[in-house]
LUMTI-540632 format. One line per 5 residues: their letters; for each residue x, y, z of C-alpha. Coordinates in Angstrom, 1 decimal. Each point is the difference from the previous one (the first is absolute). Example, Ala and Ser with C-alpha at 12.3 -4.5 7.8 and 13.67 -1.06 7.14 Angstrom:
<vogus>
as> 12.3,-4.5,7.8; 1.4,3.4,-0.7
</vogus>
This chain:
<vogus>
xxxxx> 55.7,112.1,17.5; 0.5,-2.3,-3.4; 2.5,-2.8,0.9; 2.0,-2.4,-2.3; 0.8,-3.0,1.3
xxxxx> 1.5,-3.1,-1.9; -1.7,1.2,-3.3; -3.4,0.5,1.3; -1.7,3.4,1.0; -1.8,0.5,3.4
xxxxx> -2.0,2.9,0.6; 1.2,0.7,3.2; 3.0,-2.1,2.0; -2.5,-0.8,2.6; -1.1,-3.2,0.4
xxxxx> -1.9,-2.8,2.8; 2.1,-3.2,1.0; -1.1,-3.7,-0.4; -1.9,-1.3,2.4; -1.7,3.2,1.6
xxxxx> -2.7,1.1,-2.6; -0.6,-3.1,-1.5; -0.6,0.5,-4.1; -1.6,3.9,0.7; -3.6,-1.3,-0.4
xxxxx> -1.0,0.6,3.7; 2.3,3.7,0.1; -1.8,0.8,-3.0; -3.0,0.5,1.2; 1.6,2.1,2.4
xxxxx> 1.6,2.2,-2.2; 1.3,0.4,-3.8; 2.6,-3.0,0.3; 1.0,1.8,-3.7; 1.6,2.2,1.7
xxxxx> 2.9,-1.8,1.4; 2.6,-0.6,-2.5; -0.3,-3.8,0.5; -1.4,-2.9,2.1; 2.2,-3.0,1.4
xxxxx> -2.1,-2.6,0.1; -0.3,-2.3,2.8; 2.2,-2.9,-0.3; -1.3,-2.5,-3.0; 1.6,-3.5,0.1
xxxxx> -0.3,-3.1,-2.6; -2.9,-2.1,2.1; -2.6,1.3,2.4; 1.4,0.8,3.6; -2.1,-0.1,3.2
xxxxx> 3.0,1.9,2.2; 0.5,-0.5,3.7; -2.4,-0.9,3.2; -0.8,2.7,1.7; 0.9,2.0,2.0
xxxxx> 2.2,1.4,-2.9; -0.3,3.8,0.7; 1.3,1.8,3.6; 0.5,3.7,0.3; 2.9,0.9,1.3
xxxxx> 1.4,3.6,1.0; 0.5,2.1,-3.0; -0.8,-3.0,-2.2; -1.5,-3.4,-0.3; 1.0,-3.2,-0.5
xxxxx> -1.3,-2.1,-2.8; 0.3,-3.8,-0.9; -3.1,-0.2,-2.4; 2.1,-2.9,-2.0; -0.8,1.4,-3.6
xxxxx> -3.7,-0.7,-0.2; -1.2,0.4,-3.4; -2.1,-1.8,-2.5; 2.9,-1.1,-2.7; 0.5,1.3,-3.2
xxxxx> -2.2,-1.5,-1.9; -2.9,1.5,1.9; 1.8,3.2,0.1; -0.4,0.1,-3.5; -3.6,-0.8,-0.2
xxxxx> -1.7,1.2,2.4; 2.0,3.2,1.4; 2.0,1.2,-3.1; -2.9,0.8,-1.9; -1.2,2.7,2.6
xxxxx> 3.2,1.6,0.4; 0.3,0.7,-4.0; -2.3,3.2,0.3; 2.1,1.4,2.9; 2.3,2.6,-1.7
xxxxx> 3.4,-0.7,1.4; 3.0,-2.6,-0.2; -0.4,-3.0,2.0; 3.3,-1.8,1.2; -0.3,-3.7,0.5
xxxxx> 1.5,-1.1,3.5; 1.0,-4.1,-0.8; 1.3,-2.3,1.9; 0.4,-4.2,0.3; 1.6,-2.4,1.4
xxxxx> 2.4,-1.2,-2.9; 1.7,2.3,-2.6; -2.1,-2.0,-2.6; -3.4,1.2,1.9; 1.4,3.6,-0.5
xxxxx> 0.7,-0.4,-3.3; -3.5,-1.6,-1.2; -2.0,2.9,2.7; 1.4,2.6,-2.5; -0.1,-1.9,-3.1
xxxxx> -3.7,-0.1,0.9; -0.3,3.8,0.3; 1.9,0.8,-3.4; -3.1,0.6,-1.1; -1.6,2.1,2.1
xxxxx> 0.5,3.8,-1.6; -0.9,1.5,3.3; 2.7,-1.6,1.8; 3.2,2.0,-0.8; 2.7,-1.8,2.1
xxxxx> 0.4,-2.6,2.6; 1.2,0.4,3.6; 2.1,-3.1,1.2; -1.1,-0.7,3.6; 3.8,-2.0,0.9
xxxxx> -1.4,-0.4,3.3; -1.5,-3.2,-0.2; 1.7,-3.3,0.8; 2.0,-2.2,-2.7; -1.0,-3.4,0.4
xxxxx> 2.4,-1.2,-2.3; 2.4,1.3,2.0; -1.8,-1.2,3.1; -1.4,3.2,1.6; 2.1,2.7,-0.5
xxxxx> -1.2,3.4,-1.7; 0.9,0.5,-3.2; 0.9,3.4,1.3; 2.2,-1.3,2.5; 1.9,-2.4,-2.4
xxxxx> 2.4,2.0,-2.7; 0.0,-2.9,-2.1; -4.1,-0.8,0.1; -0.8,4.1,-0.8; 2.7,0.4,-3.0
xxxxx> -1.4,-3.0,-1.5; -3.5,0.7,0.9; 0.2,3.5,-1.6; 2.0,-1.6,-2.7; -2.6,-2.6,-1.2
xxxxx> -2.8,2.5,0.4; 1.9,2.8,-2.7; 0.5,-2.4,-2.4; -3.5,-1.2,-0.1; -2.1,3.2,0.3
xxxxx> -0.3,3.2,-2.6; -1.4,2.1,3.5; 2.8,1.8,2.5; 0.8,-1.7,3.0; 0.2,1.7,3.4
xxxxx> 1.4,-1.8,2.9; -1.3,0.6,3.1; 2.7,-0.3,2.7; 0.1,-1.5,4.0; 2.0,1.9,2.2
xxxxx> 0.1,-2.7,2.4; 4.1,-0.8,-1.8; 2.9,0.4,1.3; 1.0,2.3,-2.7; -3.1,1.7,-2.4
xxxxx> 2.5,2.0,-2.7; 1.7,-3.6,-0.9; -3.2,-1.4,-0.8; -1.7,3.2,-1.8; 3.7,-0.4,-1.8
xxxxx> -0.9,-3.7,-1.1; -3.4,0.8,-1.2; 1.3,3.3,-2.1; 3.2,-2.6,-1.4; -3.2,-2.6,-1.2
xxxxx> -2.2,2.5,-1.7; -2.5,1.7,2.3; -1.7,2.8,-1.4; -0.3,1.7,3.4; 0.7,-1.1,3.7
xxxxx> -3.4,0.6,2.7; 1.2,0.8,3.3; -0.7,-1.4,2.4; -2.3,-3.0,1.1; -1.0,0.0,4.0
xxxxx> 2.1,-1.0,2.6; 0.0,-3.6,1.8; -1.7,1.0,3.2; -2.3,-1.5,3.1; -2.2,1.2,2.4
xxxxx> -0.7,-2.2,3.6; -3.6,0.7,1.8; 1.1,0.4,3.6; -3.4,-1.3,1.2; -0.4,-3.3,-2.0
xxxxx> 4.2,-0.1,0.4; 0.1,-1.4,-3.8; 0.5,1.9,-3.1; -2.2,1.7,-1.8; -0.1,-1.5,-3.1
xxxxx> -0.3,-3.1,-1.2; 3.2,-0.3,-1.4; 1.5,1.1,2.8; 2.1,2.9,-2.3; -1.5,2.3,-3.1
xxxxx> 0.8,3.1,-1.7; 1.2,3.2,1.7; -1.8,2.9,-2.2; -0.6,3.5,0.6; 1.1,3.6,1.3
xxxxx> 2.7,-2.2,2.2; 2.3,-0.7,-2.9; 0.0,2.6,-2.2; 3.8,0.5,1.2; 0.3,-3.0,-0.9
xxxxx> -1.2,0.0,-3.3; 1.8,3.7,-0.4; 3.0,-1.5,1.1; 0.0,-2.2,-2.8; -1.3,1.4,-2.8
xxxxx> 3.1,2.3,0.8; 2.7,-3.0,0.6; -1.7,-1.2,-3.7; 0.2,3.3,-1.4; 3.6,1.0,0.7
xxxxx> 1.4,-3.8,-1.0; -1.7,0.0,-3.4; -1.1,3.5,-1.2; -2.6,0.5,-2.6; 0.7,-3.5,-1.4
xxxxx> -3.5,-1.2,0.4; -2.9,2.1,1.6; -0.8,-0.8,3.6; -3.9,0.3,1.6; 0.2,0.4,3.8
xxxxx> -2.3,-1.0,2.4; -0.1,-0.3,3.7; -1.1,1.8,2.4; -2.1,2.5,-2.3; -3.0,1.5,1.7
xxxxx> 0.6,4.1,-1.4; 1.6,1.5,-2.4; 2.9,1.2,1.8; 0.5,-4.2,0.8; -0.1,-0.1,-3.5
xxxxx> 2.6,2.9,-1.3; 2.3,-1.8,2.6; 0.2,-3.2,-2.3; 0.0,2.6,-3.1; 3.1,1.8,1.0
xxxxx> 1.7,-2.8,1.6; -0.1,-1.4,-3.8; -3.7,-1.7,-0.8; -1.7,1.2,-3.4; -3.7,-0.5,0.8
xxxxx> -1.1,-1.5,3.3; -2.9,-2.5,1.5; -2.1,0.4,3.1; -0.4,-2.8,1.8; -1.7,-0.8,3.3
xxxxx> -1.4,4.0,0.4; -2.6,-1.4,-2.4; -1.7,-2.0,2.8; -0.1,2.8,2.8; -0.7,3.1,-2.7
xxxxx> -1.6,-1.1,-3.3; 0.8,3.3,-1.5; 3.2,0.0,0.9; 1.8,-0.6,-4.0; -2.1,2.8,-0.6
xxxxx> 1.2,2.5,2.7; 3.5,-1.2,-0.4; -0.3,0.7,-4.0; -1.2,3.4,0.6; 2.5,0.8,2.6
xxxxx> 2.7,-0.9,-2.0; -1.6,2.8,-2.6; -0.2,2.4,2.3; 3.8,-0.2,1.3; 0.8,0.0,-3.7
xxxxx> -1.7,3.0,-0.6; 1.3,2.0,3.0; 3.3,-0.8,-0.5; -0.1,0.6,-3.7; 1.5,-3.5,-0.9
xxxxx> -0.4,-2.7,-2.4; -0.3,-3.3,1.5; 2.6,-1.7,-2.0; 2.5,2.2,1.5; -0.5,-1.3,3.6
xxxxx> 0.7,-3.3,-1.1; 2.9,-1.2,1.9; 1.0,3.7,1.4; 1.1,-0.8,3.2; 2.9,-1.2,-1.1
xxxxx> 1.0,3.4,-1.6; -0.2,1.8,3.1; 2.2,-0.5,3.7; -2.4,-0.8,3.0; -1.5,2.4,2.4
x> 2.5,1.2,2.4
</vogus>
């Protein structure tokens, strides 16, 4: 179950996505976090963030909805007070960053150079630009090459770029990122979504729209870890996540073209839930009597199901 990926070894090519297992302190005490072949961490910005009012969380059918607003303490608290108890856990932790400015980027990873447990960083393009007065960097070609530009030239670690799907055209911007020196593309982020209460007649949330995750979009996400896959190859390595809840969710994103995955939002309805799809995906292995590098990208080998 050993995986290479951008020149660092995972035990296993399953991993948990930002945002839904904070650093692995609470899950560990659940179960061997060690296990997993690495943590995301939740998202770590340059100051302290206090995220949105409530109500910022509404379930919706196969899925919730989620406008949390990046809640975390900052990096330099990251650093002092939480990094220090994830350095026993024995696994790779990814660092999920994000800011505001390409220059807040840049100095959140320069900060975490340092840090030997953090192997990579995970570009969260999903927040808004205010340079370039709103807009996502991920929904701007010209704010993500740049963005993923600055951040190479400034850090030793591999960068991953976690992608929206919420553009007009995914594989053009997975291209740009690839063209700028990513290490490896994440797909995919959640979905712009909203949710009304029929009773109050107002939405749900706060922010009136949030974040689409869950069993709902793993077509989605499927659909374009295979769109990515076909357009570029092998170029750089792709982590899908989406939708992930078993481990057949997860062999989809495997054969449609991902090399490791993440489970997301399963995490908050089944703790265990890495755990079971890990093991699944041993099992399958087993039975079929199959490496798991070979079923990278193998549905493009064969014709669909007639």
């Amino acid at each position: 179950m050993k995986v290479t990926l951008f020149g660092v070894e995972f035990k296993n090519p399953v991993w948990v996505a930002s945002g839904t297992f904070g650093y692995g302190l609470e899950a560990n005490e659940l179960f061997p976090v060690e296990r997993l072949g690495a943590v995301v961490t939740k998202g770590i910005s340059l100051k302290p963030r206090e995220g949105n009012p409530p109500p910022r969380i509404a379930e919706t059918p196969c899925g919730m909805l989620n406008s949390i607003g990046l809640q975390n303490p900052g990096v330099e608290r990251f650093l002092n007070e939480i990094y220090p108890r994830i350095e026993s856990i024995d696994t790779h932790f990814i660092a999920n960053v994000f800011g505001e400015t390409q220059e807040e980027y840049e100095e959140v990873c320069l900060a975490l150079e340092q840090a030997d447990k953090i192997v990579a960083y995970e570009l969260n393009v999903s927040c808004p630009n205010v340079k370039k007065g709103g807009i996502a960097f991920g929904h701007d070609l010209t704010s993500l090459t740049r963005l993923v530009e600055g951040v190479k030239k400034r850090v030793k670690k591999p960068v991953l770029v976690k992608l929206s799907p919420n553009v007009t055209d995914p594989v053009e911007f997975a291209r740009a990122c690839v063209e700028s020196g990513a290490d490896a593309l994440v797909l995919i982020n959640t979905l712009v979504g909203m949710k009304i209460n029929v009773k109050l007649k107002r939405p749900e949330l706060a922010t009136v729209t949030g974040g689409l995750s869950g069993p709902a979009i793993l077509p989605i996400a499927v659909r374009i870890v295979y769109q990515v896959y076909e357009a570029l190859g092998d170029r750089v390595p792709i982590v899908g996540v989406g939708g992930i809840s078993g481990y057949e969710d997860a062999l989809e994103h495997v054969m449609a073209g991902a090399s490791a995955v993440q489970v997301g939002t399963a995490n908050f309805f089944d703790p265990l839930a890495p755990l079971k799809v890990l093991e699944g995906i041993k099992g399958y292995l087993e039975r079929e009597g199959v490496e798991f590098n070979r079923l990278v990208g193998i549905a493009h080998e064969s014709s669909p199901l007639r």
